[in-house]
N, C-alpha and C positions, 0 to 999 in steps of 0.2 A: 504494500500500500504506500503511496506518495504521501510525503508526511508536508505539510503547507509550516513556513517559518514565517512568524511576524514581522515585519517589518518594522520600527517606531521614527516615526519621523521628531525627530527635537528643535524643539527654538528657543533664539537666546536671545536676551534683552542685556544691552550696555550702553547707559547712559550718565554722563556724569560719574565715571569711576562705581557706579552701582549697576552689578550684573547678576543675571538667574538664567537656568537654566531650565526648559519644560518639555514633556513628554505631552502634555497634555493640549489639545486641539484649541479647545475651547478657552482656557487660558490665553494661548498665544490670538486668539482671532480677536480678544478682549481689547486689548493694548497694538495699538497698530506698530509699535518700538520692537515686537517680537519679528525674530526675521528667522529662516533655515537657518540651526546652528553650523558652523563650520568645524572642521577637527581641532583646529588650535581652540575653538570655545570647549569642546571634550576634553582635551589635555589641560585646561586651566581649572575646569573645577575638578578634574581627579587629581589635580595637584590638594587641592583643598579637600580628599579625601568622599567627594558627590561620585558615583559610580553609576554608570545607568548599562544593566544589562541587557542581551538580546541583540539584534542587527538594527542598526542605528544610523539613517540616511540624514547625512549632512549634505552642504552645499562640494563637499569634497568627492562624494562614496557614500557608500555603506560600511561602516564597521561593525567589530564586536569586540569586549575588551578581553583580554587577553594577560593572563597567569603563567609565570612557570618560574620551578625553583629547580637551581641541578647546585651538585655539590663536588667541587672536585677533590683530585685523592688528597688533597690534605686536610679535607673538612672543611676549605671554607663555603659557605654560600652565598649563590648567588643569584639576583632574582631579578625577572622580566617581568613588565607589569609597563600596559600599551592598546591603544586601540590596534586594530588590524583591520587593514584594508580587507573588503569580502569582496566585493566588486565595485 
């Protein structure tokens, strides 16, 4: 069976040094300031710890965020943490 993936489209508002980010439609259609978030607004608020899962269309692509921890032979680790381009 073809399994169907969400897509979520995100918009971001920044003005005057105050920004947000939203999943939400209805939100963004509220405030005409909301525009397609771009990936550098994705990478600004996972810098601030906002994470938004799933495949996520900006003005960029589609991403999704992306985890991984390896450990080399001397124990140190180390870790990947990134949106990824899907298409």
């Amino acid at each position: 069976m073809l399994q169907t993936v969400e897509i979520k489209k995100v918009y971001s508002f920044s003005v005057n040094n105050i920004w947000d980010l939203t999943d939400n439609i209805e939100i963004a259609k509220a405030d005409k300031e909301f525009t397609l978030a771009t990936l550098e607004d994705l990478n600004d608020m996972a810098c601030g710890g906002y994470i938004i899962d799933g495949q996520i269309e900006t003005t960029d692509g589609i991403y999704h965020w992306y985890e991984e921890t390896t450990v080399d032979e001397h124990g140190f680790e180390d870790f990947t943490c990134e949106y990824r381009l899907v298409q």
